[in-house]
N, C-alpha and C positions, 0 to 999 in steps of 0.2 A: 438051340437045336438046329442042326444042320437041316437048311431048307423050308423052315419054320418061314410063312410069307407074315411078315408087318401088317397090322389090321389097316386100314385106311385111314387118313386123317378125322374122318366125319365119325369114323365108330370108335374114338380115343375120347374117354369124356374128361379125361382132363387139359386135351386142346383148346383153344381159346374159342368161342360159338363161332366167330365170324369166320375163323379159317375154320371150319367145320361147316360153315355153311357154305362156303368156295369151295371147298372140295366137293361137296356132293354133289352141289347144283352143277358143276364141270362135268361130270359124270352123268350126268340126265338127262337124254332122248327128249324131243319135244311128245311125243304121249306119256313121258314118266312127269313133267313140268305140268302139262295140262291136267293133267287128273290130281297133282297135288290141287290145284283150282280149282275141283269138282267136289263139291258137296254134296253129298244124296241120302232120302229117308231111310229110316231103318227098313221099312219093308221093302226097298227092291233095293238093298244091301245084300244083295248073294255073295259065297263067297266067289266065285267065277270073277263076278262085276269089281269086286274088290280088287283081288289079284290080278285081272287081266287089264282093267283101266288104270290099274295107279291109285285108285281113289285116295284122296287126300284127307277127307272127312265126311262124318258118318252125325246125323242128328237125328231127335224124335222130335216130330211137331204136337201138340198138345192133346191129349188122351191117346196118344201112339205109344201102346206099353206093349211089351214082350205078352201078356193077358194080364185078367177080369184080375186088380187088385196082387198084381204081381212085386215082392218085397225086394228091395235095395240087391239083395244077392240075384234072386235072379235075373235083373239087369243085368250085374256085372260078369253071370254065364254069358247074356248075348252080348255085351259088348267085349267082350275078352274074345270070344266067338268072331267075330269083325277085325280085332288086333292079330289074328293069329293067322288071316287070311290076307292081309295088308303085310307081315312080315313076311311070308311067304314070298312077296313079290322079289324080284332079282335084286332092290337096295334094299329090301329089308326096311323100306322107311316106315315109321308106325302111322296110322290115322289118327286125328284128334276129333274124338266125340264131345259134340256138343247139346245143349240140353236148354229149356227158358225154367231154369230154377231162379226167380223173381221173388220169393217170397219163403226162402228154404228150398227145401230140393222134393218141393210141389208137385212133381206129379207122381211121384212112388209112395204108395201106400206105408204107411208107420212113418213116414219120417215128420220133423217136426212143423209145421206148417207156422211162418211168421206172419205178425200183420203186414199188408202190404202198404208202398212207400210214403203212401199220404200219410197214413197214421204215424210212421216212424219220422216224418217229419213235423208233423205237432211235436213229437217228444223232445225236439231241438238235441238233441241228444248224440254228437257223431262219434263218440265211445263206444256207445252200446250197440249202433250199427254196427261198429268195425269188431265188433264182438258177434252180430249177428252174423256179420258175411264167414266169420270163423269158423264159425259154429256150419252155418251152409256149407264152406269148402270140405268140410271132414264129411257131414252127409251124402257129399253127392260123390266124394273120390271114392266114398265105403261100394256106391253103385256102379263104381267104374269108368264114372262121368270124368273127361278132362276138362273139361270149358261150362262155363256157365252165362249165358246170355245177360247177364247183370252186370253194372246198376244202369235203369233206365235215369237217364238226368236229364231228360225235358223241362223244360221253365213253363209251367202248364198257363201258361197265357197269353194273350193277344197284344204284344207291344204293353206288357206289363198293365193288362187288361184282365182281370180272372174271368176265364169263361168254361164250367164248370160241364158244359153240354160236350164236350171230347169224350170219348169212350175210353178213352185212357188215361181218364185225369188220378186215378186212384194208382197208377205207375209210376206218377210224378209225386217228388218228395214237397212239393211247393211252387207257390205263386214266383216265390221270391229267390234272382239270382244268388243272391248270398247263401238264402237258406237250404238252394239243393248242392249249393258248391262243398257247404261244409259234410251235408251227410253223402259224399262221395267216396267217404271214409270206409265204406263197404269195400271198395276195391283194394285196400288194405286187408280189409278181414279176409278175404278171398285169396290175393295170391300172395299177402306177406307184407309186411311193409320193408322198403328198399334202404340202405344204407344211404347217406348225406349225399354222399360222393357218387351214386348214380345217378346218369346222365339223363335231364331229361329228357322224355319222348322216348326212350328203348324200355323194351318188354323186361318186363322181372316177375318172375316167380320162384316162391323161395325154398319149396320143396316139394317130396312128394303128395303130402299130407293137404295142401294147395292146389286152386284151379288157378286157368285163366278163365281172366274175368274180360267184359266187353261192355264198353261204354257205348250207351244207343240213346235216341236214330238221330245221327249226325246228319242235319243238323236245324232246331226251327220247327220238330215237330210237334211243341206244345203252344203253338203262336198260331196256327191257322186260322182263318178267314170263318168267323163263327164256330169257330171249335171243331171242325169238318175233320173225322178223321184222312189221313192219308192227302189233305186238304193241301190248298196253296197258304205261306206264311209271307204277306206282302211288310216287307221292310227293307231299309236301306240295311245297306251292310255294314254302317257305324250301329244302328238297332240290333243286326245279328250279332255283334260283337261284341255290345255292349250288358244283351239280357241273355242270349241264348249259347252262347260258345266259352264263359265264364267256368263252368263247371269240368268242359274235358280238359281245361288248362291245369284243374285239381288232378284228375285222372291220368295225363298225362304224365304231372309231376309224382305221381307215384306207381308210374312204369304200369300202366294199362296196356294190355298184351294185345286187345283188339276194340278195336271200331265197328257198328255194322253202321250204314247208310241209311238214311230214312225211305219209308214209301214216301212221303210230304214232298212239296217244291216250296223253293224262294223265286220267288216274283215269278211264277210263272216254269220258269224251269226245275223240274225232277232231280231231286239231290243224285238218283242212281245214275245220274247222266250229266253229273256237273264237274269236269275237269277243276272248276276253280274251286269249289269248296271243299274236293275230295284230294286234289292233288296241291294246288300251291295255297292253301291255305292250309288243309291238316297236317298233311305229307312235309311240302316245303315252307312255309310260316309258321308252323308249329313245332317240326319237328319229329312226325310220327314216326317211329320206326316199326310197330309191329304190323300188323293186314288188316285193311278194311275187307269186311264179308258183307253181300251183299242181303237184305232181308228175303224172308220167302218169297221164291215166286220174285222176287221185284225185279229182275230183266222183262218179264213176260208183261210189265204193267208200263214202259217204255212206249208200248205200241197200244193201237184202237183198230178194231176190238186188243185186251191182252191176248201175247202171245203169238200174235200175227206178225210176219217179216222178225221172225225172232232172229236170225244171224244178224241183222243191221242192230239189235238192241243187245246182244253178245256184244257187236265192236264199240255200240256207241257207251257201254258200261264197262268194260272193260280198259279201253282207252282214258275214260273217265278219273279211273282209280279204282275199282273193282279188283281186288286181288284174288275175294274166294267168293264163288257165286251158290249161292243157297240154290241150290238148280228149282226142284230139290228131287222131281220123278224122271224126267227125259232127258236122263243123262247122256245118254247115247246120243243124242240131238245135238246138245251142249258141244260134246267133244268136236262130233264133225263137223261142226262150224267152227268150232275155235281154231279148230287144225287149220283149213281152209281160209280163213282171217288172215293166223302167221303165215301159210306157205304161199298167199295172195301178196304179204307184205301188208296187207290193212290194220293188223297189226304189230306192232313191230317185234319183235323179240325181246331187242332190250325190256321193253313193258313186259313179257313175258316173264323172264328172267330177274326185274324189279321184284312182280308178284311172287315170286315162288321163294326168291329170297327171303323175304318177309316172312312167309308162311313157315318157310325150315327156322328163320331166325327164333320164333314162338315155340316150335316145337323142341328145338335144342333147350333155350331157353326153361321151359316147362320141365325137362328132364324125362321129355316122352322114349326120347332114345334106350337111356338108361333102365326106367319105369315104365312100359307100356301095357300092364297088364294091372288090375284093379288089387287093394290089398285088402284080402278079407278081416286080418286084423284089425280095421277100422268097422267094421259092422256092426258092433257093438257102441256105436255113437249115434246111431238112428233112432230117432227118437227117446233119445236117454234122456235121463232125469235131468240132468247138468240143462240138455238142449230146451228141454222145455220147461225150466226155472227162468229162464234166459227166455225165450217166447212170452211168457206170464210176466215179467220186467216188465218188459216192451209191450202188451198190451195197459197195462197201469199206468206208466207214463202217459201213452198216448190220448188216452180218454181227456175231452175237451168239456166239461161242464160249462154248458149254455144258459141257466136258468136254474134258480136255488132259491125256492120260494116265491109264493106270489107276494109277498112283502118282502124288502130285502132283510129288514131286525127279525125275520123269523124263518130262517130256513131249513129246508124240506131235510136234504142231506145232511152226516151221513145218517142211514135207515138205521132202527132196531132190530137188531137179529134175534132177538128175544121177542119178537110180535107173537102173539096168540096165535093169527090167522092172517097170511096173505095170500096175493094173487097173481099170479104171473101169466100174462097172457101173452099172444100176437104171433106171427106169423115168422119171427125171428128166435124166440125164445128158445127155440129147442132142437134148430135146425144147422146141422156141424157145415153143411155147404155153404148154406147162406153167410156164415160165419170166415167163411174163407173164403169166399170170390171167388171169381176168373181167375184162370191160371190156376187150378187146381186139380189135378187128377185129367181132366182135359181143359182145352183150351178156353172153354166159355164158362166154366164149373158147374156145379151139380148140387141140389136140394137133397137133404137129407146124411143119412150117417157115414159118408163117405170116404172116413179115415179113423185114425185113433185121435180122438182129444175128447173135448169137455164143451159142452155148449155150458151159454149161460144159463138153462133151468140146472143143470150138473153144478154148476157153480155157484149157485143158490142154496141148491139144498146141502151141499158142503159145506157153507157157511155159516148158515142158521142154527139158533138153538136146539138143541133135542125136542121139548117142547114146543115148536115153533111147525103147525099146518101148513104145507107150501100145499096150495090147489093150483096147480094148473091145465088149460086148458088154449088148443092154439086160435080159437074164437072165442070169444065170452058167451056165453050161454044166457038166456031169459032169465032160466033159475038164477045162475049166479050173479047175476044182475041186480035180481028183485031180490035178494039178501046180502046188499054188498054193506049193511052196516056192520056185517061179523067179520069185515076186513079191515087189519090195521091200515095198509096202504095197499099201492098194485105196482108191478113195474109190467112196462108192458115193453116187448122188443118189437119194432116196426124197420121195414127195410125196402134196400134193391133186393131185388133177385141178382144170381150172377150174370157178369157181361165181362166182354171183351173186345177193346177194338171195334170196327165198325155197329158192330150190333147194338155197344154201349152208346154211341152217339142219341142225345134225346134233344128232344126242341122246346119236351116239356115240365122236365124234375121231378115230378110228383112222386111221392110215396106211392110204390107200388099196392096191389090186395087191398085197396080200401084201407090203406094203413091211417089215415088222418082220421078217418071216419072211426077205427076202432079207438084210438085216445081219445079222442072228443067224445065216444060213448062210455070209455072207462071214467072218462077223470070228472065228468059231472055227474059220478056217485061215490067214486070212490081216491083219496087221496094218491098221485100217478105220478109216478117218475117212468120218462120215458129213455131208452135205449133206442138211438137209433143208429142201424148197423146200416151203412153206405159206404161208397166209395169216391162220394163227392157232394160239397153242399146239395140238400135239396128241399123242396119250396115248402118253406113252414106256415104252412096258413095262420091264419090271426087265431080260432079258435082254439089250436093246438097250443099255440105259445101261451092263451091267456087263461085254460084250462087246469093244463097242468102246472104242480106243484114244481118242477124238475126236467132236465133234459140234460142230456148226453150224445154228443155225438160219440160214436163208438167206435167210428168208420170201419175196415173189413179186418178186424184182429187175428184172423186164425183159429189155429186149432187152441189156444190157450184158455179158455174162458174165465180160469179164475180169475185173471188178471180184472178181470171185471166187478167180481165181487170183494175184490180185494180193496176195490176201493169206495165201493157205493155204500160198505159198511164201516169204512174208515179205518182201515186197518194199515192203509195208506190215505195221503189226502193226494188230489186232484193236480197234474202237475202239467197236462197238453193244453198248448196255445195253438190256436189253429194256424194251419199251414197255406191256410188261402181265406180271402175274403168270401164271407155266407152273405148272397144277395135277396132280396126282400122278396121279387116276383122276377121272371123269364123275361119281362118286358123291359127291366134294369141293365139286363147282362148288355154286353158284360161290362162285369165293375173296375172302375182305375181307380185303385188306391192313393195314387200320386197327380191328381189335380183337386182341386177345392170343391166340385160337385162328389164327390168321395163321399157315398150316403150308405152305405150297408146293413144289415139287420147288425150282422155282427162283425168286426173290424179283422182284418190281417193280426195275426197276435192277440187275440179274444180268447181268452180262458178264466174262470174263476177258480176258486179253491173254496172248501165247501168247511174247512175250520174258520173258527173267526179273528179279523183280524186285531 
């Protein structure tokens, strides 16, 4: 057609990315570069701020939902609602929403809730990850979601030390560098796995049915100084490199789209402010090609008090290797300093123009271009049958049997589901929150029935015979006390509460609610297998271990419960080896597996099986 104008390089998708990402970025104003930079929360995502600043990207921080129990579609109203004001802008570039779906796509009601990483790392299992991360990529793209804050791949130790008092030891797949390298395999499930022949370190995502995934918090933030979240990780940098940087080399060879930065320091210095870890060792020693993003908030934690003399923590993170900075509210701050940086020159441009490259390089890459708007065709994967047969897997595997009989020729396990009368008692038993942790529906999680699943009393009495009294009760009663001889056995569930992050930091492990105090009252009347739901060893008194018949750790499974009964009645045997060393008393931690004082209750790779050998 005569006069017909040629579309641009950058909106031709079968140009090559990289001249697609040259052509647009030649075309871009330093306010359309900055604002790809700029990350901001879903509530002060107007569409104005959208379109008028460039905005680059759009996240929710944990219980920040559209509302009260809002499903997968109406996400993908408000985040299509954000895409459609982001194209509007003069390049039409789209924004990448991103989300901490860490254990499925956790904070939208119905969808499937997996156990989170500790448990999936007892299960040694990096298949069924890279089947879980699948399974999460189709739930979270059904909500609209392009990016998913996953896999956390911390080495949850102190110079290969477990020390089990971090608040975010249950994010980590293990003590052991080997063992979080291999379940890295997540980032597979997530954005695809890459053909032989891609290069490593460049972004891959294989379609639209796929996120991008983000390997965190680079780097050392499972090594701090007593397990201090956000803490200092004192080691040489043969140490960093030998326990803690093992794992993004997995991630990287399988084309991980994004980096975020740790709150943590090495020796002292603030990863969000370390040119050497973030630029010539990720970037140029490793070969990063996609964007490091920065964690929330973490410019503002640069300074003392945070957020004081924030322009000097813009330049000095930014300069660093900061590509996209999680602002994540004062955006409009952000910009004016960043402007003012480059047209100061304290920034350079080049660095400018590095970062934004990166950023389009992900988003072509992802096929935001092409796909920027949510496919409701995939809604029907949220919480489907398929997703959560797949959840109940991974809870089975994961279960670590501690203790099976107080004689070992006579053990407890597995129970008769044809008992006359049992008991199920404790403060776990019956509670869908507690069962899924932190990072669930909000940031710190929530007690009680908080989604679609199955607690373990759900899963009990599914399992049990027709004939078979399940009594229970989430304190054991006088009554049923003083008649516990009409009970075959009891299983009692004892636990954390949820945590997250700093708040999970503890000095002291104990079972929360008087939980030791409730098994020691059950199992000296009546025959006790204990459940205990955590998200990281904690202090088993002598009484508990010598009372009860039975113990499990069950660490934080999700919404799947059956997976629980599926094996205490044998209908599976017993297949999770722990993922870190279980120490005796707090005054032990933390434990080093690899010197000859190596004295644990129970060892790195400690699992039974409850058939006989």
């Amino acid at each position: 057609m005569v006069g017909r104008e040629e579309p641009c390089v950058y909106q031709t998708p079968d140009a090559p990315v990289e001249a697609r990402v040259k052509d647009l970025l030649s075309r871009m104003t330093l306010p359309e570069k900055i604002g790809q930079m700029t990350q901001i929360e879903r509530t002060v995502a107007s569409p104005a701020a959208i379109r008028d600043f460039f905005i680059g990207s759009v996240l929710n921080s944990g219980g920040s939902a559209p509302f009260e129990d809002a499903k997968s579609s109406d996400w993908a109203d408000m985040i299509d609602g954000f895409q459609r004001s982001a194209l509007a802008s003069r390049l039409g570039i789209p924004l990448i929403y991103g989300t901490d779906a860490v254990h499925g796509n956790n904070n939208v009601y119905g969808a499937t809730v997996f156990p989170h990483n500790i448990a999936l790392g007892a299960t040694r299992d990096a298949d069924l990850v890279r089947r879980i991360g699948a399974a999460t990529a189709l739930e979270v793209r059904a909500s609209g979601v392009h990016w998913a804050f996953a896999p956390c791949v911390a080495v949850s130790l102190l110079l290969v030390l477990g020390d089990p008092r971090w608040g975010r030891s249950y994010e980590c797949y293990g003590e052991d560098p080997g063992l979080v390298s291999e379940m890295t395999s997540l980032v597979s499930g997530l954005q695809g796995e890459p053909p032989e022949e891609h290069p490593n370190g460049y972004p891959f995502v294989a379609g639209s049915n796929k996120v991008v995934a983000c390997a965190k918090h680079f780097v050392g933030d499972g090594g701090t100084d007593k397990g201090v979240n956000e803490g200092n990780t004192i080691a040489s940098y043969e140490d960093l490199e030998k326990i803690h940087i093992p794992p993004y080399l997995k991630c990287l060879a399988q084309g991980v789209s994004t980096v975020m930065a740790s709150y943590s320091s090495w020796n002292g210095s603030n990863l969000h402010s370390s040119y050497f870890l973030l630029t010539e060792v990720l970037k140029e020693k490793l070969g990063f090609k996609g964007f490091v993003v920065s964690d929330w908030e973490g410019l503002d934690r640069l300074s003392d008090p945070w957020g004081s003399n924030y322009r000097n923590c813009v330049k000095t993170a930014v300069n660093a290797g900061i590509d996209m900075v999680m602002v994540p509210f004062k955006y409009e701050q952000f910009i004016q300093d960043m402007t003012d940086l480059v047209e100061s020159g304290e920034i350079p441009m080049a660095r400018v123009n590095d970062a934004v490259e990166r950023i389009l390089r992900v988003k072509f890459v992802a096929g935001l271009f092409e796909h920027p708007f949510s496919d409701r065709s995939l809604l029907g994967t949220v919480g489907c049958k398929e997703h959560r047969e797949l959840g109940r897997e991974a809870v089975r595997k994961s279960l670590v049997l501690l203790k099976n009989g107080k004689n070992a020729d006579k053990p407890f396990l597995p129970l008769d589901r044809n008992a006359k009368r049992i008991l199920v008692t404790g403060t776990h038993a019956d509670d869908l929150g507690y069962q899924c942790g932190g990072w669930t529906k909000t940031w710190f999680g929530l007690s009680g029935r908080i989604t679609i699943g199955r607690t373990l009393l759900d899963a009990i009495k599914a399992a049990v015979g027709d004939n078979t009294e399940v009594v229970y009760e989430k304190t054991p009663s006088k009554e049923t006390l003083a008649s516990s001889e009409g009970f075959s056995y009891a299983i009692v569930a004892v636990g954390e509460s949820p945590y997250a992050e700093t708040k999970g930091d503890s000095s002291e492990l104990i079972i929360p609610f008087n939980g030791s105090d409730i098994v020691t009252t059950v199992a000296e009347r009546i025959p006790t297998l204990v459940m205990l739901i955590s998200g990281r060893p904690v202090v088993l008194e002598p009484t508990v271990l010598e009372k009860t018949e039975a113990l499990v750790a069950a660490w934080l499974p999700g919404t799947e419960g059956q997976g629980m009964a599926d094996v205490i009645f044998e209908d599976y045997d017993f297949e999770g080896k722990l993922p870190v060393s279980w120490f005796k008393t707090v005054e032990h931690l933390p434990v080093n597996a690899r010197t000859n004082s190596y004295d644990p209750l129970f060892p790195l790779g400690f699992g039974l099986s409850s058939k006989p050998v």
